[in-house]
N, C-alpha and C positions, 0 to 999 in steps of 0.2 A: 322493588329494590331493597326495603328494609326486611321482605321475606329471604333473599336472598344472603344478607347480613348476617343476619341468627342463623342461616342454616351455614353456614362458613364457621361463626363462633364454635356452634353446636360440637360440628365433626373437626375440628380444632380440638377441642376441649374432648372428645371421647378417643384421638389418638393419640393425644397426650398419655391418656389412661391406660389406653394399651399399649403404649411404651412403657410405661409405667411397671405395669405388671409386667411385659416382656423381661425387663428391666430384674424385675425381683424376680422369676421363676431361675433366669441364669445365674444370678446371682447365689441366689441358694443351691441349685443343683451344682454348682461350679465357686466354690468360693476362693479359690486360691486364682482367680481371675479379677475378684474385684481389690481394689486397692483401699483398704480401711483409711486412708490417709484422707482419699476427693469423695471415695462410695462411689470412681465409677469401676467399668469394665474397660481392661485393657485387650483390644481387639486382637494386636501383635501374637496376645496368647491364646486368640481362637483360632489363629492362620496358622500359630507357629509352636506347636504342644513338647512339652520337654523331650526328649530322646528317653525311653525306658528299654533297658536289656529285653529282647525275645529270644526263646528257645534258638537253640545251635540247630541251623539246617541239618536233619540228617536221614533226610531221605532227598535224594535225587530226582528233578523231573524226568528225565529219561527211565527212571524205575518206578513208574507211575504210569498203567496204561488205562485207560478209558472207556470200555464200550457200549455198545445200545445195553447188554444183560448184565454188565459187571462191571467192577475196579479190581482191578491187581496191582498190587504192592509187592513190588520185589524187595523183600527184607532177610536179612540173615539171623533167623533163631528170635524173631518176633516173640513177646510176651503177650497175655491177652491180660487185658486189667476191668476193672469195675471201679464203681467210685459208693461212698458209704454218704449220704445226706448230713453232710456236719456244717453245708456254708461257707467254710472257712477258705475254700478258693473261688466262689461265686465273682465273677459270673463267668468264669471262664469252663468250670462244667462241674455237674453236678450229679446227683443219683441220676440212674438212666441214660446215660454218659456214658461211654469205652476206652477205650486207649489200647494204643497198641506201646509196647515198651520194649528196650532194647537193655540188654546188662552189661554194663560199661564194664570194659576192659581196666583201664587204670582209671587213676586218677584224672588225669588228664582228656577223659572224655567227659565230662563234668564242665560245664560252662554258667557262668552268671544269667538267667535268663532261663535256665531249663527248670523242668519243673520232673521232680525224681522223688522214688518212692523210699523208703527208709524206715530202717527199726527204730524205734525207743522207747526209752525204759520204762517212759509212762502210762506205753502202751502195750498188757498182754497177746494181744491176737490183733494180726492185719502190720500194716505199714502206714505209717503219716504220706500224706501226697502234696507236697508246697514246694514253692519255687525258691530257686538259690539265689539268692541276694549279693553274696558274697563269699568269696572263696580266698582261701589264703592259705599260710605253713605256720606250725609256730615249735614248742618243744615235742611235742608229740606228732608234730608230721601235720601233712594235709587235714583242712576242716572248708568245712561248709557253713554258712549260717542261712536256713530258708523261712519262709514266711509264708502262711496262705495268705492269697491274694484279699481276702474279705477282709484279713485279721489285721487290726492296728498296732501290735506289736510281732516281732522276730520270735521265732520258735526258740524257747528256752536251751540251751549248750551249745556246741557245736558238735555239726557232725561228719564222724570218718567217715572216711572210707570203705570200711568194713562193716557200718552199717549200711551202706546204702548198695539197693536191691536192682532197683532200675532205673533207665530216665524215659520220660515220655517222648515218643517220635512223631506221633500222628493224635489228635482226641477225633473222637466219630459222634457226632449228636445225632 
């Protein structure tokens, strides 16, 4: 009986520990889950994860065919894209990464969530590739303001319209 006592304490006491650590691996990897006020985890926000803007559907499931040899994408005036190893929208794609892109007509095909390729001044050769965060008007017309996904701050200005080259429809890993 008393062998049976310790070995109850025992595995008591080593899943305590592995909650323990369970406890701190989430915690770490997810910090805006734990409440600094108790240090515990609010479950609500593992069932129930904020709403974050996604790209504007724009490709069609009926313009999507499947076969044993192939995929076809029916798209009008497809761009082909590459991606440069900078990180800065990790992990959503990276060098070795494609895209197919589309050149937005106005303004107005530009949505909060897409993720579009654009001049700037900081950069001589190629196109920035980050996601629009925020769209708006102000004295000078339409702006954008985007972000790579890696990057803890908004890309510096804002940008037109007339910088921006394309937006992404599809990435291919």
């Amino acid at each position: 009986m008393m062998k049976y006592v310790i070995t109850l304490i025992v595995t008591a006491f080593l899943l305590g520990m592995a909650v323990q650590g369970l406890y701190g691996a989430v915690a770490e990897a997810y910090p805006s889950l734990t409440s600094e006020a108790s240090g515990s985890i609010s479950l609500s926000s593992l069932a129930n994860p904020r709403e974050v803007s996604s790209p504007f559907a724009r490709i069609s499931q009926d313009k999507i065919h499947v076969m044993k040899d192939r995929v076809v994408i029916e798209m009008n005036d497809p761009q082909w894209a590459t991606f440069t190893d900078t990180n800065s929208m990790d992990p959503v794609f990276d060098s070795g990464h494609y895209a197919l892109q589309v050149v937005p007509e106005t303004d107005n095909d530009i949505h909060v969530g897409d993720i579009i390729s654009y001049t700037h001044p900081s950069i001589s050769q190629g196109n920035l590739i980050h996601r629009v965060i925020q769209v708006g008007t102000d004295a000078e017309g339409w702006y954008a303001i985007t972000k790579g996904d890696n990057n803890p701050l908004p890309d510096p200005g804002k940008v037109r319209f007339s910088q921006v080259k394309r937006v992404v429809a599809a990435i291919i890993y």
